[in-house]
C-alpha positions, 0 to 999 in steps of 0.5 A, spaced: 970 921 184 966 915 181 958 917 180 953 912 178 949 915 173 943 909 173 943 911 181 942 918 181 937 918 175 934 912 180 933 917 186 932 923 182 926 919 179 922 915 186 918 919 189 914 917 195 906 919 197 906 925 202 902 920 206 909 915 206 912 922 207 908 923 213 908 916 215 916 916 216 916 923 220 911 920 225 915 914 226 921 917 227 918 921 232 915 915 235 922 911 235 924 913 243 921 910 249 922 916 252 918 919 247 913 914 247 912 916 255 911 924 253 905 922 248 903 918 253 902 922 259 900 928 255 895 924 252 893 923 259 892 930 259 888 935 258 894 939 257 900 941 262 907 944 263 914 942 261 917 941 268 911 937 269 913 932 264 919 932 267 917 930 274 914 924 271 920 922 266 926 919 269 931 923 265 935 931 264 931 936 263 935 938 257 934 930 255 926 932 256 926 939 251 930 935 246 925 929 245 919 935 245 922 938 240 922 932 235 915 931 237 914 938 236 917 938 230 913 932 226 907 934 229 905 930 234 904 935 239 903 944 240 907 948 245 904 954 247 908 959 251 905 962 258 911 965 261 915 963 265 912 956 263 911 953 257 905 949 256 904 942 252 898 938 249 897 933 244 896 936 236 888 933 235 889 934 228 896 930 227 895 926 233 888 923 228 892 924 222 897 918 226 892 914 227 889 914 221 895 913 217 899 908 221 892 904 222 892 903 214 899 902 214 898 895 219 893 893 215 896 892 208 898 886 210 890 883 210 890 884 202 896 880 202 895 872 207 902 872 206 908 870 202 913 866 207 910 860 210 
């Protein structure tokens, strides 16, 4: 097999912000409409459990668990077990995080008018 060397020292070199890093995980959980929804109602919510999150969504129950995991995972949201149920809220911490990241991310393009006209 063939390798690049140029290629691999170029990717072991580039290295991204732990802002870009942060940034890309909160895009990745946000790029399903179903996730969308989830952080919608539970923004609505002061808190709420599972099966009330899958009363709302027109989706499986396992389809439901499996998108709470990704938002879980990057951070958007907290789960709290009070058995039999688990209870879920916005993280308030990631969730400004977000904000705050995206907000700059959007707003690069002031510095820059423009370069296709």
């Amino acid at each position: 097999m063939f390798v690049n060397l140029r290629t691999i020292r170029l990717l072991m070199t580039k290295k991204y912000t732990p802002q870009e890093e942060q940034l890309a995980r909160f895009a990745k959980a946000l790029g399903h409409p179903a996730r969308i929804a989830i952080l919608k109602f539970l923004a609505s919510q002061e808190e709420c459990f599972f099966g009330d999150i899958h009363e709302v969504l027109p989706i499986a129950k396992a389809t439901v668990s499996q998108h709470l995991t990704e938002l879980k995972n990057a951070g958007l949201i907290q789960g709290e077990i009070q058995p039999p149920k688990v209870k879920y809220c916005i993280n308030k911490e990631s969730w400004d995080l977000a904000k705050s990241l995206f907000g700059e991310f959007m707003n690069i393009n002031k510095v820059n008018k423009g370069c296709c006209k």
